[in-house]
Structure formats: C-alpha cells, structure tokens
C-alpha positions as CSV (number, residue, x, y, z in Angstrom):
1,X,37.6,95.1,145.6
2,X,40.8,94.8,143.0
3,X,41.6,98.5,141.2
4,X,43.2,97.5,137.9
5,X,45.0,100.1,135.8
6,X,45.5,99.1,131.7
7,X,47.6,101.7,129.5
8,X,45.8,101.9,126.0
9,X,42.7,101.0,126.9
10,X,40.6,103.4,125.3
11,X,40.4,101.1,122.1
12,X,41.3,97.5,121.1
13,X,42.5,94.6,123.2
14,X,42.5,97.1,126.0
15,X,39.0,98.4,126.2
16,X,38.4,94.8,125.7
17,X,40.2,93.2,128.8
18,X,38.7,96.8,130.7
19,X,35.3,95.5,129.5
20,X,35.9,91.9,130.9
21,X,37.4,92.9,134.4
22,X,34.8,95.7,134.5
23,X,32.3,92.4,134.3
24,X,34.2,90.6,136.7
25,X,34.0,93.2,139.7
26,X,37.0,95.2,139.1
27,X,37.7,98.7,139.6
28,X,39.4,99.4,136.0
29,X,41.0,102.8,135.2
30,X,41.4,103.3,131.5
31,X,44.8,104.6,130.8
32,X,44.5,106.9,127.9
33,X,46.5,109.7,126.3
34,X,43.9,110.8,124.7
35,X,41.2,112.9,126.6
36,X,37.9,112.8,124.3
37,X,38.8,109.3,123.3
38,X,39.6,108.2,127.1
39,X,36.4,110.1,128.5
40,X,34.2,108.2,125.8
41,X,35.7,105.2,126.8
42,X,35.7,105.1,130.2
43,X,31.9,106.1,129.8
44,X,30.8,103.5,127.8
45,X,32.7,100.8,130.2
46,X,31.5,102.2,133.3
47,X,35.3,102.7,134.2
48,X,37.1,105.1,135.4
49,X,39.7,107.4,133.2
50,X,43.0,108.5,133.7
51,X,45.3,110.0,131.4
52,X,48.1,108.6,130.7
53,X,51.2,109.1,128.1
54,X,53.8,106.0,128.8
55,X,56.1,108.2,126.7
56,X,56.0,111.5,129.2
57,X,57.7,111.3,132.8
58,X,55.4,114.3,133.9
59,X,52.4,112.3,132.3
60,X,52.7,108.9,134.4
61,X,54.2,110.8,138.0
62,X,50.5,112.6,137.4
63,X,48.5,109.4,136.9
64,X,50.2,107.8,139.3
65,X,49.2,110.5,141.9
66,X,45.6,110.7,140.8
67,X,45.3,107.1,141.5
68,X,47.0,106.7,144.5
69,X,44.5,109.5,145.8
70,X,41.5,107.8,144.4
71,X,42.8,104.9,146.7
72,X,45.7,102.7,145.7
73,X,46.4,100.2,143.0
74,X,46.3,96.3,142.9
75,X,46.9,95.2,139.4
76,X,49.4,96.8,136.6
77,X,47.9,96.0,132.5
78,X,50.7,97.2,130.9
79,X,49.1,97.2,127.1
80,X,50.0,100.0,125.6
81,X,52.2,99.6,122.5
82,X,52.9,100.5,118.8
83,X,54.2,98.1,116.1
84,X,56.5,100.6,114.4
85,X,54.7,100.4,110.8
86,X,55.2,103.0,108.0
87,X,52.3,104.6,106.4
88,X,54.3,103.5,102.9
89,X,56.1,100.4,103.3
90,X,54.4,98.8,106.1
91,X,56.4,97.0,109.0
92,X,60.0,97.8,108.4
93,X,62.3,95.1,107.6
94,X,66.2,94.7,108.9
95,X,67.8,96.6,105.4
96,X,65.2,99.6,106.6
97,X,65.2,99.6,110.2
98,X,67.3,102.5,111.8
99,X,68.4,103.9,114.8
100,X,65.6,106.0,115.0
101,X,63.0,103.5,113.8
102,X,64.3,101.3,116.7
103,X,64.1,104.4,119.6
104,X,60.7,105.4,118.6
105,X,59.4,101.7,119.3
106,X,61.7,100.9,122.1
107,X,60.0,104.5,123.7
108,X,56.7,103.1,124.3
109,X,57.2,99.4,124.3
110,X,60.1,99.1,126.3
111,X,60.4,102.8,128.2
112,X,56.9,103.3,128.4
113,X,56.2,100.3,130.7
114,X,59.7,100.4,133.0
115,X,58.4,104.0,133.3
116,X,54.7,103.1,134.0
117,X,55.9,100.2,136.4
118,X,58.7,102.2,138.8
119,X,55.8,105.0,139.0
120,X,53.1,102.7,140.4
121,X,55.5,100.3,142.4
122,X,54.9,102.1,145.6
123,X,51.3,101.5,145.2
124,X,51.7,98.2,144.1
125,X,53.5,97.3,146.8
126,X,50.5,98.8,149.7
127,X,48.6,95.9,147.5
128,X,47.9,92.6,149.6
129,X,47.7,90.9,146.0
130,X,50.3,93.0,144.0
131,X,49.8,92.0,139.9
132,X,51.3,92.9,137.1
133,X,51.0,92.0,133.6
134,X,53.1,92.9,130.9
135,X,51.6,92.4,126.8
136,X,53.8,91.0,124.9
137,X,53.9,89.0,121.7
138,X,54.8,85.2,119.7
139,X,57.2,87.2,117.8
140,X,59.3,88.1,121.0
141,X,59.9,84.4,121.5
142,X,63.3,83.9,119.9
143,X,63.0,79.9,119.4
144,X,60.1,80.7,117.1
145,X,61.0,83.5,115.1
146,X,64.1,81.4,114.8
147,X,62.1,77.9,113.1
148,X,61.6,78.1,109.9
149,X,58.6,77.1,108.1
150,X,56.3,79.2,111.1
151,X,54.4,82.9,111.0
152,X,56.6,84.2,113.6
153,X,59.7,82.9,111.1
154,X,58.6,84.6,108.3
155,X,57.8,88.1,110.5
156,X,60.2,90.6,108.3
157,X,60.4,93.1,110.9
158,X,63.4,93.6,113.8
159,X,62.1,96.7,116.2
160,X,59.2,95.1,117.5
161,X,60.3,91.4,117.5
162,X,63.4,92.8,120.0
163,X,60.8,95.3,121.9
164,X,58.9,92.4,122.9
165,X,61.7,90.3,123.6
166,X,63.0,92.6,126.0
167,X,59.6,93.2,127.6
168,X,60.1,89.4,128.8
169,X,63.5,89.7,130.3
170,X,62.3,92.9,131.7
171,X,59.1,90.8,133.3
172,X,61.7,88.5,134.5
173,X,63.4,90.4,136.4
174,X,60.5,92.4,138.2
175,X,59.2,89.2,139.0
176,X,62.9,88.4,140.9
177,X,63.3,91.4,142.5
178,X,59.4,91.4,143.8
179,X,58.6,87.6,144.9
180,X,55.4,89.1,146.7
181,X,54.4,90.6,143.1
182,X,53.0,88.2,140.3
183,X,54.7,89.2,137.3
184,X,53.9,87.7,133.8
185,X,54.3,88.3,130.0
186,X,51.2,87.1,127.8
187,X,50.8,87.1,124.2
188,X,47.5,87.6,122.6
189,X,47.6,85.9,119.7
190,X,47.6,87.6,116.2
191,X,44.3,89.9,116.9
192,X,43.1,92.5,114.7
193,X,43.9,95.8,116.4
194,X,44.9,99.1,115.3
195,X,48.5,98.2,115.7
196,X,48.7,96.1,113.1
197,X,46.5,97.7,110.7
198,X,43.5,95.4,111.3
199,X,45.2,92.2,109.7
200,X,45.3,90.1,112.8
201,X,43.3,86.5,112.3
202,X,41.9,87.1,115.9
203,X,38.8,89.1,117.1
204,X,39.5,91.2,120.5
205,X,37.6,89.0,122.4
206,X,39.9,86.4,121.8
207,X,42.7,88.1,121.8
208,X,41.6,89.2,125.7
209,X,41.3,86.0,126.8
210,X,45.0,85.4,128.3
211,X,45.5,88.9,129.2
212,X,42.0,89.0,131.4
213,X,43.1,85.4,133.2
214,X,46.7,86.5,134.3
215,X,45.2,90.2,135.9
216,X,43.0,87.7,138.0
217,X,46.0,85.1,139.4
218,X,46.2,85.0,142.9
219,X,49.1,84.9,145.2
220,X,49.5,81.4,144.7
221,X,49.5,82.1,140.4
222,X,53.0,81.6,138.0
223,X,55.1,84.5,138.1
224,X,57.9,85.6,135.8
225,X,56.6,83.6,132.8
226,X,55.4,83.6,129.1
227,X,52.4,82.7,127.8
228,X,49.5,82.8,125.5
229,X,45.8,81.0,126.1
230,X,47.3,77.5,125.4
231,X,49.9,77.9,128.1
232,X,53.5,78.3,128.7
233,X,56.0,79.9,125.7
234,X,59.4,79.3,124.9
235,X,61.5,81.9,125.2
C-alpha cells in the first residue's frame, strides 16, 4: 500500500488531494502545524496526523522520525505554502516588497520544502516507487508572467512569483540528482484557498485534480517537469 505525506493538509487544496488519495487506497499523513486543526482533520479523512512546521528544523527531523517508525514513506506532497499578503494592502507589489517581505515567503515556500525533502529522503529512498511532488504555481512560469495581455502578466506581486519559480528549478534538480525518484512541479490553477483570500476562480476539487494524478505516476511517469491539468508548462 503507497504511504503519502502532504504538508498543509489540514485545510484547502491539501485536505482535498488527502481526501482523494485517502479514496484511492492511500495511506495519507496530514502534515499539519497545527494540533487541534490537524487532529480534526486527519479524523474527518480517516488519515493519519503528523505535525509538521516546514519552517522548524526540530519540527520536520520529529515528523520524519515518527513516520519512518510508523513504517516508511512512498510519496512526498509538498503543499504547504503562503502567498505573502498584507492584512492592509493585499499582495505586495515590487515598490513594497522588502528584504524581509521576501525571507518570510522564501521560509516556507522555498526553505520549508528543501527542508521537508532532505528530512524524508532516506525514507524515500527505502521506497520501490519513490514520488515526490512539489506545488507550485502559473505565476512561477517566467514566459507567462512575462506576455502581456495574460492573468499571470498582470500579477503585481514579486515574492511569490520568484518562490515559485525557484520551487521548479529546485524540482529540477532533485529529479537529476534522483533518476529512481519521480520528481514534478504542478500548478493548480487559480483555486480559492486560504492563501489567497478566497479569490481564486477554482473550487478545491478542481484545483486537486493535477496534484492527485502526479502523487499516483509510476516509475515509468515524467519527472523533473511543469504542469497543470492541461499538461506540460513553460518555464
């Protein structure tokens, strides 16, 4: 049976893709920094829970032990992720963005999941099927944030955009340096989650759809590519 471990899943397109590879026969631990909101979670999925701060080194070394002792790992969701919005002005544009604004974003998009993945590799790679998924985004594909006239174009903000964008060169290269791994960035769509304030034109379900196909690829599935439920991304 195929263990599955998504970060964020207590809520949005995580609980979601949980629900959908709970359905399909998986074994799905709910990564969740929160304990209450985890336990609920995990409870209503009939899933396991394990908590899980991509931001904390002592954190993911814990979760990474408790799953390992629950009996190994065969696919990687890494989900978890914030958009970098202000409570006042909303997403941040480039004469706004700082430094800091950047770090804190870069800390759990970027961070957060080299962190999550080095933990887990050495039970990835006990795996016969080793999988990993990383969520990305449209906007991190430079050639169309870069055409005018499109959504992405018109995106104001920089932190996220360049989180994303290195989340794919960062899938990239895992999926190099681990041929035996399947490695792949997928972009939901625009889905109306928490992160984005609940503006997105897609429902979860939706949303899901790509992220729940690329946790099920076999060994003989794409690796170290980009794509949404259409297909293949540009860069």
């Amino acid at each position: 049976m195929t263990t599955t471990l998504i970060t964020g899943a207590n809520k949005g397109l995580g609980f979601e893709t949980a629900r959908r590879l709970v359905a399909a026969g998986h074994i799905v631990y709910v990564g969740s920094r929160d304990l209450a909101r985890g336990r609920r979670a995990a409870e209503r999925l009939g899933a396991r829970l394990v908590l899980i701060d991509v931001t904390d080194d002592d954190s993911v070394a814990a979760a990474a032990k408790a799953v390992e002792a629950a009996g190994g790992l065969d696919v990687l969701i890494n989900n978890a992720g914030v958009e970098g919005r202000s409570a006042n002005a909303g997403v941040l544009g480039a004469a706004e963005t700082t430094a800091d604004a950047m770090r804190a974003v870069f800390e759990t998009n970027v961070f957060g999941l080299v962190r999550v993945t080095h933990a887990f590799l050495p039970l990835l790679r006990s795996s016969a099927a080793p999988v990993i998924v990383n969520v990305s985004s449209g906007l991190a594909s430079i050639t169309r944030v870069a055409a005018p006239g499109t959504p992405t174009y018109s995106y104001p903000g920089v932190a996220y955009p360049a989180s994303k964008a290195a989340v794919n060169m960062v899938t990239v290269q895992y999926a190099k340096a681990f041929p035996a791994f399947r490695v792949n960035a997928v972009e939901p769509g625009y889905t109306a989650t928490d992160l984005n304030g609940n503006t997105g034109t897609q429902t979860v379900e939706e949303g899901a759809e790509i992220i729940v196909r690329m946790a099920q690829i076999g060994p003989d599935g794409p690796t170290g590519g980009y794509f949404d439920a259409a297909g293949t991304l540009p860069w």
